[in-house]
Short mmCIF file of the C-alpha atoms (twelve columns), coordinates in Angstrom:
data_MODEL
# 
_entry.id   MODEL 
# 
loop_
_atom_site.group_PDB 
_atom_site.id 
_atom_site.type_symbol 
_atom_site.label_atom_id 
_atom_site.label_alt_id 
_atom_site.label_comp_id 
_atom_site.label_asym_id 
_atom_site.label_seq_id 
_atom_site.Cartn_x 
_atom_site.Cartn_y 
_atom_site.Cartn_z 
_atom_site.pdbx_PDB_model_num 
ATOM 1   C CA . UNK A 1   -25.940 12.114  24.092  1 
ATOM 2   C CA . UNK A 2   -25.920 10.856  27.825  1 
ATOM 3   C CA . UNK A 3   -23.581 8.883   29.606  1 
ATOM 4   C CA . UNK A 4   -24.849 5.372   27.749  1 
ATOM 5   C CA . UNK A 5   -26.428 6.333   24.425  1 
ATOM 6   C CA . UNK A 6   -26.072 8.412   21.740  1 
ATOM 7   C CA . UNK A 7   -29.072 9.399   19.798  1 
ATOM 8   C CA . UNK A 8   -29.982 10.759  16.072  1 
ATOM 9   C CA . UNK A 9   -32.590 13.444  15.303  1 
ATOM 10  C CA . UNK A 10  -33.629 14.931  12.183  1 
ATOM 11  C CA . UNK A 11  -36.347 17.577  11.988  1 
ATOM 12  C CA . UNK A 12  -37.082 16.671  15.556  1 
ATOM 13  C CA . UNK A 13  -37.169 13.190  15.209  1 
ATOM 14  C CA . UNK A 14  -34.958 10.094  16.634  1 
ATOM 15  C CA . UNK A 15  -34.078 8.554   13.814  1 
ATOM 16  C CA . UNK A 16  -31.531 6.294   15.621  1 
ATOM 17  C CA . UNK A 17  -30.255 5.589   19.201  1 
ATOM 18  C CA . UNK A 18  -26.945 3.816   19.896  1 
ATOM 19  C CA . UNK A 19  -25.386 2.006   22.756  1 
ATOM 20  C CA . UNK A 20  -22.376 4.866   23.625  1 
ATOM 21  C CA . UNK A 21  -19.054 3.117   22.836  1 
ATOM 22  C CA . UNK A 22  -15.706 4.756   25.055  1 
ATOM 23  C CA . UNK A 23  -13.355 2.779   22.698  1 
ATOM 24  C CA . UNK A 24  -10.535 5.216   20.743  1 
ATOM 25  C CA . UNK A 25  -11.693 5.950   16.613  1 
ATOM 26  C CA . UNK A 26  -14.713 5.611   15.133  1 
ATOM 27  C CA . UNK A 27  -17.973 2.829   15.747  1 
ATOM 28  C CA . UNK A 28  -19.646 2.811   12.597  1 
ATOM 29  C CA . UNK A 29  -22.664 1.024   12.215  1 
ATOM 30  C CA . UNK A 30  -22.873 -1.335  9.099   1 
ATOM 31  C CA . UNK A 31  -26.716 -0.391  8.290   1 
ATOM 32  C CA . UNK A 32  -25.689 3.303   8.596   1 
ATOM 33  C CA . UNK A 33  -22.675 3.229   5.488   1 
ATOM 34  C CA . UNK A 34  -23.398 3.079   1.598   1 
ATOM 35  C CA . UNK A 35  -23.392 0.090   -0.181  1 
ATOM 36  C CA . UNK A 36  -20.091 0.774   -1.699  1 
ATOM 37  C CA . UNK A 37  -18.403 0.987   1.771   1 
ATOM 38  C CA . UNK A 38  -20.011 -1.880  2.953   1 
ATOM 39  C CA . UNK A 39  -18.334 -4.093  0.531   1 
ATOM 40  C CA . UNK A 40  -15.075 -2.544  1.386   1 
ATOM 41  C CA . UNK A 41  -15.482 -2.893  4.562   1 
ATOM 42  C CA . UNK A 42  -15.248 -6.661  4.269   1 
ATOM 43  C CA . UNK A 43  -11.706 -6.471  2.814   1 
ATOM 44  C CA . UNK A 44  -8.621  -6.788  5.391   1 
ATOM 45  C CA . UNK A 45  -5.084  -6.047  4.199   1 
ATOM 46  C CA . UNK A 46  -4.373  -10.008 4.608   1 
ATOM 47  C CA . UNK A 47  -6.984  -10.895 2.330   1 
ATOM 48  C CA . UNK A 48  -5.413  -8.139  -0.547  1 
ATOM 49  C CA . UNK A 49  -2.086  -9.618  0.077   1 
ATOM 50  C CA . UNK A 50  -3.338  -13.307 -0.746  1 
ATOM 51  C CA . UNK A 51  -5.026  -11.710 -3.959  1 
ATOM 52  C CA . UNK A 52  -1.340  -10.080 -4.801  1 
ATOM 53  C CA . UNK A 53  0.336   -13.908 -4.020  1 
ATOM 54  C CA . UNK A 54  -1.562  -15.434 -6.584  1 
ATOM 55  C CA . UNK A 55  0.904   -13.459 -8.994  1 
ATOM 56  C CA . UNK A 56  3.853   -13.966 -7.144  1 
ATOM 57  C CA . UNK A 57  6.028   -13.329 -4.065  1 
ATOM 58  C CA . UNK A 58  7.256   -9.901  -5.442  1 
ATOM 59  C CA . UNK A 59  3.692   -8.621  -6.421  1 
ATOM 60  C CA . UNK A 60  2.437   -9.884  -2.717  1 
ATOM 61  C CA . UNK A 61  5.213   -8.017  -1.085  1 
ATOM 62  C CA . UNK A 62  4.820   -4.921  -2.737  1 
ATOM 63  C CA . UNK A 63  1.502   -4.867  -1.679  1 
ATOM 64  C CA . UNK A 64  2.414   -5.431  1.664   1 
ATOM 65  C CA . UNK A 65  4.828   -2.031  1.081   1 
ATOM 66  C CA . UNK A 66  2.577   -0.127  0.023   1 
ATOM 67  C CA . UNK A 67  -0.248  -1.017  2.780   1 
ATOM 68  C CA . UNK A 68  2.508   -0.543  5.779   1 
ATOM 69  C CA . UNK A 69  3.075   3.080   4.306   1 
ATOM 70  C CA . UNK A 70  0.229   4.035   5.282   1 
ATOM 71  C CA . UNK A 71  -1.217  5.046   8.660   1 
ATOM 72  C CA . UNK A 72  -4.277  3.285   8.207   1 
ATOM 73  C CA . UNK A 73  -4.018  0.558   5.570   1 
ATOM 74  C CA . UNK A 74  -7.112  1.022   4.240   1 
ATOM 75  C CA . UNK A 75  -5.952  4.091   2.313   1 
ATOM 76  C CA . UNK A 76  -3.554  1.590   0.562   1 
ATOM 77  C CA . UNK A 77  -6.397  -0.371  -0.782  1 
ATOM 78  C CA . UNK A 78  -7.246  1.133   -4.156  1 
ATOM 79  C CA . UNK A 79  -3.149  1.582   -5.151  1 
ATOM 80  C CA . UNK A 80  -2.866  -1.985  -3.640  1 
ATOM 81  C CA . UNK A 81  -6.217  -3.532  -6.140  1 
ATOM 82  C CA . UNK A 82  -4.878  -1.353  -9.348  1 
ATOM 83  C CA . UNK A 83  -1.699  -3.230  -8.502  1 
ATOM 84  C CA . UNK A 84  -2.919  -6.926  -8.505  1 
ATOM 85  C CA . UNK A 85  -5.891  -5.702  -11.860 1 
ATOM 86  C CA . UNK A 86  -3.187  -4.785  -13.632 1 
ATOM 87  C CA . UNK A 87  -2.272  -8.520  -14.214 1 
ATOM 88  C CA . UNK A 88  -5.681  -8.627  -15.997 1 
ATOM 89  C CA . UNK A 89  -4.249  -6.438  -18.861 1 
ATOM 90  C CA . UNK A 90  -0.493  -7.353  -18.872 1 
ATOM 91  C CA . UNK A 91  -0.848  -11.079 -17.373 1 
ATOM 92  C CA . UNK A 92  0.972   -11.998 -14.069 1 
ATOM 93  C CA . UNK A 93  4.609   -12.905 -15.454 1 
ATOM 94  C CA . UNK A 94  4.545   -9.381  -16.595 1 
ATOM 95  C CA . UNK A 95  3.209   -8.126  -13.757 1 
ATOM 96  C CA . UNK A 96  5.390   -10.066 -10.994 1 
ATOM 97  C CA . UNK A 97  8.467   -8.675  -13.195 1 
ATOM 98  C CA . UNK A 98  7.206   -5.307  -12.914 1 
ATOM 99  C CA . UNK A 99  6.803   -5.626  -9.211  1 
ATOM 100 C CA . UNK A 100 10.296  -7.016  -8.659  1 
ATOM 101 C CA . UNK A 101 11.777  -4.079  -10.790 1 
ATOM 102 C CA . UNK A 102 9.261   -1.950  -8.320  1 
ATOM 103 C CA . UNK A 103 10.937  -3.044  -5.198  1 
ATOM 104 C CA . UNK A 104 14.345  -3.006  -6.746  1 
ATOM 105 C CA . UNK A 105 13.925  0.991   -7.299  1 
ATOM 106 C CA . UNK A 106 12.100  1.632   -3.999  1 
ATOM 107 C CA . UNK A 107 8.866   2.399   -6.411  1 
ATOM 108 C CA . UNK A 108 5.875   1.539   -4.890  1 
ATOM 109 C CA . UNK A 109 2.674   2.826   -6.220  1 
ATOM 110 C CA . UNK A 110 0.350   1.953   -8.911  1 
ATOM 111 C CA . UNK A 111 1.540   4.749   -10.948 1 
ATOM 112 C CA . UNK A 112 5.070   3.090   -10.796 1 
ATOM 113 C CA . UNK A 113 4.187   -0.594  -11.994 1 
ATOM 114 C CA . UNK A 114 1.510   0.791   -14.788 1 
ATOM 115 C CA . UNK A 115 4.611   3.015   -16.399 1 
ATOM 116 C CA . UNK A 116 6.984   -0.025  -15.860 1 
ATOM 117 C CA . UNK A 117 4.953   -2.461  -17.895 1 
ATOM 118 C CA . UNK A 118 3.590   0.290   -20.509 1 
ATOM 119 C CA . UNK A 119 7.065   1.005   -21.647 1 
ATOM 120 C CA . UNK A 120 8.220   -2.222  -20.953 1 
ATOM 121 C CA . UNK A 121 10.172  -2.471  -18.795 1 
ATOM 122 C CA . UNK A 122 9.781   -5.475  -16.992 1 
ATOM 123 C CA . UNK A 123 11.195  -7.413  -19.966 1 
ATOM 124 C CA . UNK A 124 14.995  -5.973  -19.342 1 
ATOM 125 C CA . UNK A 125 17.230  -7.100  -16.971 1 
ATOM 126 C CA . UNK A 126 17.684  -5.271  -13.657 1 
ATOM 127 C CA . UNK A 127 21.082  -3.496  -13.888 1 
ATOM 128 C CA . UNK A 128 23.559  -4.400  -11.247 1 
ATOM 129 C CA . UNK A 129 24.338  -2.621  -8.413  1 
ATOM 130 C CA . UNK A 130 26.839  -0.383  -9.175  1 
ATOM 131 C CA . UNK A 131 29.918  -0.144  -6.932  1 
ATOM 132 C CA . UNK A 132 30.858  2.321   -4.646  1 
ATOM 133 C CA . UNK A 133 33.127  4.459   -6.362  1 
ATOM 134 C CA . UNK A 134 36.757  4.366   -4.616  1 
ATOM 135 C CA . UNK A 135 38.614  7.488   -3.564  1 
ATOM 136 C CA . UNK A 136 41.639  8.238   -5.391  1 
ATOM 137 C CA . UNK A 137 44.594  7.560   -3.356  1 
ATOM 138 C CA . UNK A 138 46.383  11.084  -2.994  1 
ATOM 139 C CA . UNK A 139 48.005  13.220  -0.951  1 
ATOM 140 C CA . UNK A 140 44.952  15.389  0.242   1 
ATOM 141 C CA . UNK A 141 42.557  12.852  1.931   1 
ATOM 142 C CA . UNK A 142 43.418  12.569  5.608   1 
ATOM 143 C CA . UNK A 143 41.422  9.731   6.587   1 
ATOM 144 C CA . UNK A 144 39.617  8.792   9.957   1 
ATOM 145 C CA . UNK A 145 42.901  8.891   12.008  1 
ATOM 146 C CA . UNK A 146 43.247  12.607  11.322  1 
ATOM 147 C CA . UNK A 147 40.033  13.878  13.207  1 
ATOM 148 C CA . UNK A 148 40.895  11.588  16.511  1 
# 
């Protein structure tokens, strides 16, 4: 390494020599990353969320949940594809109802949406939100006055 390049040996031999970059993370070079990652590398976290819209608004925004989890989003992006491929198996009505029962109970993972639709689910209602329960009115509760 010198103040402007960074060069690769093995057994002795340069077997690649790099323009030094200052900038914060990593600088990967394309050509230097399996195949598999350089497919991935094309996707962006907008382009999974359009993929999740064509289902529906509540399958797109639990996508966008579970990618803002995350530090990186990137580590979303398997959860976030199981997600919109499960519409493959269980059709997207199924699957945006699952979703919106997702959201509803804070559930966002795969793991959430696959159990939702295998035991079905999706096809109840969502139950109301309870109410808060009220204190009984007696002699022993003091109220906010007390403690000022």
């Amino acid at each position: 390494m010198s103040a402007g390049t960074v060069e690769v040996f093995h057994r002795h031999r340069r077997v690649a020599s790099h323009p030094r970059s200052f900038s914060a993370g990593f600088t990967t070079d394309d050509a230097h990353m399996p195949e598999s990652h350089r497919r991935h590398a094309a996707w962006t976290p907008g382009r999974i969320v359009s993929w999740a819209a064509v289902t529906g608004p509540a399958t797109a925004k639990l996508v966008e949940t579970v990618l803002a989890a995350r530090r990186h989003p990137e580590q979303g992006f398997r959860s976030c594809l199981g997600i919109v491929s499960l519409g493959k198996r269980y059709g997207a009505e199924r699957l945006e109802a699952a979703c919106t029962r997702a959201l509803a109970a804070r559930a966002h993972s795969y793991r959430s949406v696959e159990s939702i639709l295998r035991t079905g689910l999706d096809a109840k209602p969502l139950p109301d939100k309870a109410p808060a329960p009220a204190h009984p009115d007696h002699g022993n509760l003091r109220g906010p006055g007390y403690y000022t």
